[in-house]
C-alpha positions, 0 to 999 in steps of 0.5 A: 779099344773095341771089344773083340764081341763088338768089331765081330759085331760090326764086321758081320753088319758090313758083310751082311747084304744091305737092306733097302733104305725103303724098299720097293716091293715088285711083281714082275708078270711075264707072258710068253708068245705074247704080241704087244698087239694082242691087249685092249690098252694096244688098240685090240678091244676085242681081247678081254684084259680089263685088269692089265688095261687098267694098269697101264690106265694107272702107269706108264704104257711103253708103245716100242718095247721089243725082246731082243730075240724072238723065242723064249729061252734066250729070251728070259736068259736076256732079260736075267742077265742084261746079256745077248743071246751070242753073249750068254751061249742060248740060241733056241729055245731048251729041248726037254732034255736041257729043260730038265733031267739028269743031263740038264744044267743051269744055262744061267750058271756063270752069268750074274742075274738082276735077281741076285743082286736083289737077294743080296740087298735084302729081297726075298724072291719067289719064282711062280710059273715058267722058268725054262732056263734049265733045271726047271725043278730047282730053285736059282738064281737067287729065289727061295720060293720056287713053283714051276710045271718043269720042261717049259711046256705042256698041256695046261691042265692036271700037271705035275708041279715042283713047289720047293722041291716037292712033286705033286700031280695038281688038278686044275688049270695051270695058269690058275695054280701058278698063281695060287703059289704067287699069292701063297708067297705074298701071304708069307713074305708081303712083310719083307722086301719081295721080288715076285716074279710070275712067268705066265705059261700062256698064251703058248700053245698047246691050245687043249682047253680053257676055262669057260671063265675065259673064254665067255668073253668071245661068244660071236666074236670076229676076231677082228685083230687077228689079220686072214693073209694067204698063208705064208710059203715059208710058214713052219709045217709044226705050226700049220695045224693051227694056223688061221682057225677060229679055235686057235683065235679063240684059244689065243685070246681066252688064255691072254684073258686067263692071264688078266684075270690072274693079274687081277687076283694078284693085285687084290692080294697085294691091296689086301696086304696093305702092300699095293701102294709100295709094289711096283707091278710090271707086265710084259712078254718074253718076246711077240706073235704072229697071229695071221701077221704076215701070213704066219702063225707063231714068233721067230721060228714061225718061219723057216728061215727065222723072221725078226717081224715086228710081231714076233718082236714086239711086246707089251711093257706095262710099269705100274707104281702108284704115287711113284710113275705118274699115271696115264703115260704113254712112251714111245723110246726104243727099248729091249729085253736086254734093258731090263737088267739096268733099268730094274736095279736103277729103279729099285737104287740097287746097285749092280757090279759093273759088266761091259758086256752087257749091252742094255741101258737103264730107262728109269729116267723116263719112269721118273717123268725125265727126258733122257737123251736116247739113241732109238736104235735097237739089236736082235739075234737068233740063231743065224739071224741078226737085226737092226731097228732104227726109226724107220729101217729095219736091217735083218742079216742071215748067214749065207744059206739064207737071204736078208732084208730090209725094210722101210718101216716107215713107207712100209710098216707090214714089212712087205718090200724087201728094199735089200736090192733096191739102190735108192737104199744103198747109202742107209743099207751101207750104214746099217751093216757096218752099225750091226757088224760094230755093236755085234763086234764090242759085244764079243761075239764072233761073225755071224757065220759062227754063231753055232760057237757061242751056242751051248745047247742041243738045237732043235731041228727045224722041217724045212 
């Protein structure tokens, strides 16, 4: 007979999260308004990112990575969720209020995040930087070690941080100080299974000031990525102040060059541990830029009405584990925000209670060196928008006030002719709808002329 110390002995080991056989450590490195094009390893040498080009020199480079909405808020709740926008009820980015303070909430509460899943299998998680998924100053979903400037925004220097619950005014520069917490958890945790997260405020506006550490490397610089296009009619008035300015160039691009050399600092931390070889390091951004594309200066909401071009869309995704992802690899499936959940959990051999509303599908396979079979053919929602992106169409639905479009990426790639009306299309513009109304439809999610049902957040009010 087993003793009554023994079975409780053993029923407490069964109900104890399982630790990782060998686990995988990861640090995962989120920028924000960041466009996939805005790197030296994505074809603009003139941007300073020495650090992130060599990451994916030494991993593998996805080269049609998009977030599934182009603003942050709903972003990063798709990415924590593996759910759509319509799905997980943030449609717009969290006004101040919802941000933080005593009338805001946890937009995530209720919705199972990957970051959960880990701290249940072992994983000890710290969260450094940008949250902005309300309640900013309280630790969540899942994470012990929390830093954040609350509200989402603000000025980058001399901020008042929430570090484990305690608030301090910090002189500095706010990218610098996110990642000083960063390093401070891998100091006390590098001996345990971790999940890093570090949500990087830059390169967002404001544009205030940036160390001249970053912003040495444009001395005389054209800006020659940056394209000078008429400005575009439908251009949001909150972004004209600094739209096509050389300062906001160079703002732009010192900030991405404050995120490398933090990048760099973290790795170095991470050799120093004697951990480098067993962290996967992924880099990515909770959605694109406009930077002069298109006339426009900011992301989806660059425009009034809201655009989905492929700027606004499409983002840097770097995986890096050394002996693990063959290095030097470029990749080119279609994938999305709403991919990460899968593919994370799938990587790391954790798994994950199964949920038919999440709409992503796990790419790891293509991390291993495999070829999976897969359908290039994405979403995307904001608000009163919905899109479809196939290999060479792009179909953008808006409610009735507003019209839609459709452009032929392929004759076609800066999106500058609306094929909507034109009947040589007629058959794929056909498809496309019917394809964008069925996915929408298996998700859950009500027509698109309700879209304001599924929201649970105060909306910002745009200037038309």
């Amino acid at each position: 007979m087993i003793s009554i110390r023994r079975r409780d002995l053993l029923a407490g080991m069964l109900a104890a999260p399982a630790r990782p056989a060998r686990h995988t450590n990861v640090v995962f490195c989120m920028t924000d308004d960041h466009g996939a094009w805005a790197m030296g390893s994505y074809g603009c040498p003139e941007i300073h990112t020495p650090n992130l080009d060599q990451l994916a020199a030494g991993g593998v480079r996805f080269t049609r990575a998009y977030a599934c909405t182009p603003v942050c808020s709903p972003s990063r709740m798709s990415y924590m969720t593996g759910l759509i926008p319509s799905q997980h009820g943030v449609q717009d980015y969290l006004i101040a209020s919802d941000s933080s303070g005593p009338t805001s909430h946890r937009f995530l509460e209720g919705h199972l995040t990957y970051s959960e899943v880990l701290a249940r299998h072992g994983y000890t998680l710290g969260m450094c930087g940008k949250w902005h998924m309300g309640e900013d100053d309280k630790a969540q979903a899942g994470f012990t070690w929390w830093c954040t400037v609350p509200g989402g925004g603000g000025p980058y220097w001399d901020q008042e941080f929430v570090k484990n619950g305690q608030r301090a005014v910090i002189p500095g520069f706010k990218t610098d100080i996110a990642v000083d917490a960063a390093l401070e958890f891998l100091d006390r945790y590098h001996d345990r299974p971790f999940f890093l997260q570090v949500p990087f405020y830059a390169p967002h506006t404001p544009y205030d000031r940036q160390p001249e550490r970053d912003r040495q490397w444009y001395a005389g610089s054209r800006f020659s990525c940056f394209p000078d296009l008429p400005v575009n009619p439908n251009l949001n008035k909150e972004m004209r102040s600094v739209w096509g300015k050389a300062e906001s160039k160079l703002a732009y691009s010192a900030l991405i060059s404050g995120v490398d050399y933090n990048v760099g600092r973290i790795l170095r931390r991470l050799e120093q541990h004697g951990v480098r070889e067993n962290t996967l390091v992924i880099f990515t951004a909770d959605q694109g830029w406009n930077a002069g594309h298109h006339g426009v200066w900011g992301k989806g909401n660059g425009t009034v009405p809201f655009n989905m071009f492929e700027e606004s869309l499409r983002v840097p995704l770097i995986w890096n584990h050394p002996g693990r992802i063959p290095a030097g690899q470029t990749l080119a499936p279609l994938v999305s925000s709403y991919d990460f959940f899968p593919t994370i959990l799938d990587y790391l051999g954790v798994p994950a209670p199964k949920d038919a509303k999440r709409v992503g599908r796990s790419y790891a396979d293509f991390l291993r060196g495999r070829h999976p079979e897969w359908r290039n053919r994405l979403y995307f929602e904001y608000a009163y928008v919905r899109g479809i992106r196939t290999e060479n169409l792009k179909y953008v639905e808006r409610t009735r006030e507003w019209p839609s479009e459709l452009y032929d990426l392929e004759a076609d790639p800066g999106e500058t002719r609306n094929r909507i009306a034109d009947p040589a299309y007629g058959a794929q513009l056909k498809g496309l709808r019917v394809d964008l109304q069925n996915f929408f439809q298996r998700a859950g999610a009500p027509p698109i002329e309700e879209w304001r049902s599924t929201t649970r957040q105060q909306l910002h009010v745009y200037p038309r």
